[in-house]
C-alpha positions as CSV (number, residue, x, y, z in Angstrom):
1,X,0.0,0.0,0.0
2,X,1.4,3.3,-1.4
3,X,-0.4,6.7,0.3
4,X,-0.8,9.4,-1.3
5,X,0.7,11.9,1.3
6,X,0.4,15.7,1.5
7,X,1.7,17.4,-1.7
8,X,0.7,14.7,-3.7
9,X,-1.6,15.5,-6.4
10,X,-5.3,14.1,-6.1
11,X,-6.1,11.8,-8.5
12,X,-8.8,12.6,-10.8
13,X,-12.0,10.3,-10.7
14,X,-15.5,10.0,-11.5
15,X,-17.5,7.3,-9.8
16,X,-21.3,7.1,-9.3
17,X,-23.0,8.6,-6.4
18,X,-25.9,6.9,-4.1
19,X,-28.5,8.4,-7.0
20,X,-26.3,6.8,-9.8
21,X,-25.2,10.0,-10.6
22,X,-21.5,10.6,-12.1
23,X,-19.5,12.7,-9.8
24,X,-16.1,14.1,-10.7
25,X,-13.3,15.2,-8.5
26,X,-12.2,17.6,-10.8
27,X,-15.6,19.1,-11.7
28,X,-15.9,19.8,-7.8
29,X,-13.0,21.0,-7.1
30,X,-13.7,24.1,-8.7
31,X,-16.4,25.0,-6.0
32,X,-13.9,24.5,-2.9
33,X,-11.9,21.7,-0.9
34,X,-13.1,18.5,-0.9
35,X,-12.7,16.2,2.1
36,X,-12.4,12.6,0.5
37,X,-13.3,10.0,3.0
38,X,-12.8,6.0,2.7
39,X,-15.0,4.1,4.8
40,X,-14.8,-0.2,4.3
41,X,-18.5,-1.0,4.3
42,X,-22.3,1.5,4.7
43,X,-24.0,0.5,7.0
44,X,-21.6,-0.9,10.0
45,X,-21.7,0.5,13.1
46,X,-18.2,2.7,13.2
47,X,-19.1,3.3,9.2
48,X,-22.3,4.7,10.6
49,X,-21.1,6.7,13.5
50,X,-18.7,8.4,11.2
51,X,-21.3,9.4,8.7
52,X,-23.0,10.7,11.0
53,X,-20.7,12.9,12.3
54,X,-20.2,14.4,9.0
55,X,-24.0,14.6,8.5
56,X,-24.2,16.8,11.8
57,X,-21.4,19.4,10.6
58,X,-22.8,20.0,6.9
59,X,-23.3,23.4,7.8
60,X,-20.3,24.1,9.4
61,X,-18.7,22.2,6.2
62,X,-20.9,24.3,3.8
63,X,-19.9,27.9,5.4
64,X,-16.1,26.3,4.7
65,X,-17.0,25.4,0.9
66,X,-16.1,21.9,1.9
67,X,-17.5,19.4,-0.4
68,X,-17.3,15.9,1.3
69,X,-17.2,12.5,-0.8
70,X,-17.4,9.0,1.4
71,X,-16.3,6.7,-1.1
72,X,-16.7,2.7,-0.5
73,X,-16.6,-0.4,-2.4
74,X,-20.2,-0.9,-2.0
75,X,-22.9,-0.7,-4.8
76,X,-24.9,2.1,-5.5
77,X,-27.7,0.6,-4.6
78,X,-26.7,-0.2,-1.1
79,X,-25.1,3.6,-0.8
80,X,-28.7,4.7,-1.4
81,X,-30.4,3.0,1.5
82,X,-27.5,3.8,3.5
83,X,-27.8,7.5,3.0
84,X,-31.6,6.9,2.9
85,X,-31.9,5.4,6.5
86,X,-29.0,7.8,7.6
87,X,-30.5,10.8,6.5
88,X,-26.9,11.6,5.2
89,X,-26.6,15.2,3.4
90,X,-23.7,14.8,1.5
91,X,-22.4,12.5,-1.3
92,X,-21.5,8.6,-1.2
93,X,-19.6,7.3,-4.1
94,X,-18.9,3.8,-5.4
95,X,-15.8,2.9,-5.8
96,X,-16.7,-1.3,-6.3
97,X,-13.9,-2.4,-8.2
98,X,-11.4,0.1,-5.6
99,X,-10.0,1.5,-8.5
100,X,-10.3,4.8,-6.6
101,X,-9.1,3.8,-3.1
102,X,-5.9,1.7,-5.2
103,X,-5.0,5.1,-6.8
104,X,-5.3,6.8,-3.6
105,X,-3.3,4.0,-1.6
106,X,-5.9,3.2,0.6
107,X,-6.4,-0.4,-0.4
108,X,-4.6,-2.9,1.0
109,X,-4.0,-6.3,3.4
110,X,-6.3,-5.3,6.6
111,X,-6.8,-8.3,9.2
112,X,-9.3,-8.7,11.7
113,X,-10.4,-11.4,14.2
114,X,-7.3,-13.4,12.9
115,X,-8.2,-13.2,8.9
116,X,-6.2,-11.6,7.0
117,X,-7.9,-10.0,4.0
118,X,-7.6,-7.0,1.0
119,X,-9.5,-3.8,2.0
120,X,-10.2,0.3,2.3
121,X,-8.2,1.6,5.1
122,X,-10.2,4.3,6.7
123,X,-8.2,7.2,5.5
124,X,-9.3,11.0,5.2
125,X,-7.4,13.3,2.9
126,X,-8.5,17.1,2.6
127,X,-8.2,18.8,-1.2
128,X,-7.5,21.7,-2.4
129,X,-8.6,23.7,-5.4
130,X,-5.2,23.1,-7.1
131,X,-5.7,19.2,-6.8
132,X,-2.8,18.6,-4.0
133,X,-3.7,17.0,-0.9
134,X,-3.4,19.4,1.8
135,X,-4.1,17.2,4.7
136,X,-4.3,13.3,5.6
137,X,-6.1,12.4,8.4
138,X,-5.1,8.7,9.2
139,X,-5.3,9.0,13.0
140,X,-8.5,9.2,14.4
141,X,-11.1,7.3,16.0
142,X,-14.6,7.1,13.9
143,X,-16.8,9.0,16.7
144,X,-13.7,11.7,16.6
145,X,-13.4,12.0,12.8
146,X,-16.0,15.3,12.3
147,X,-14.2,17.0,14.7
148,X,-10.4,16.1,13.4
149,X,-11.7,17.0,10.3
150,X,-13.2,21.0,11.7
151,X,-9.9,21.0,13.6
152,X,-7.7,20.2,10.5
153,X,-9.5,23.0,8.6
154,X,-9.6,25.9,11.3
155,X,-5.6,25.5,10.8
């Protein structure tokens, strides 16, 4: 697993949303920072805590021009009923073949309960309108992430 670190220059990617809209990096970048979150799997219960976190700051995100993407392997399908049952007010992308969290070095050997198995690491980068990656939040515990995140950006 390679990281992108700070400096690094975003990758560009489009992936479909939890409406099965295309969404592009790029396109967004031009409205502000984007906080690009991986999460392993919608729906699980530190997956869920974290959303919600997220969901609870949109304004504070919104008065910061902060765009925030969640992207997961999951289908779009199941993205929708997450965000549905969540009430989530930002965009969840699917990234099911982790093309996405591979350019972004977030895929990689993960184990749990003794299995060892290939997975998203939950890693947060931060975006700027240039494309670089101005921060990477890798140290943080999912109930904590919102405010890492407001804490990264009042820096």
């Amino acid at each position: 697993m390679n990281t992108l670190q700070v400096g690094d220059t975003a990758p560009n990617f489009s992936l479909q949303n939890q409406a099965g809209e295309t969404i592009s990096l790029q396109d967004t970048l031009t409205k502000g920072p984007v906080l690009v979150y991986f999460y392993p799997k919608a729906a699980t219960p530190g997956c869920t805590v974290q959303a919600q976190g997220l969901r609870d700051i949109k304004a504070q995100l919104d008065g910061l021009n902060v765009t925030v993407f969640g992207i997961s392997p999951d289908p779009v399908a199941k993205l929708a009923k997450f965000a549905e049952k969540q009430a989530l007010n930002f965009t969840l992308l699917s990234d099911e073949d982790h093309a996405v969290a591979d350019a972004f070095g977030v895929w990689g050997e993960k184990q749990f309960m003794g299995k060892i198995y290939d997975g998203i690491h939950r890693l947060s980068f931060i975006v700027g309108t240039d494309g670089k990656i101005n921060h990477l939040l890798n140290k943080f515990k999912t109930k904590d992430h919102h405010q890492v995140v407001l804490d990264t950006l009042a820096q």
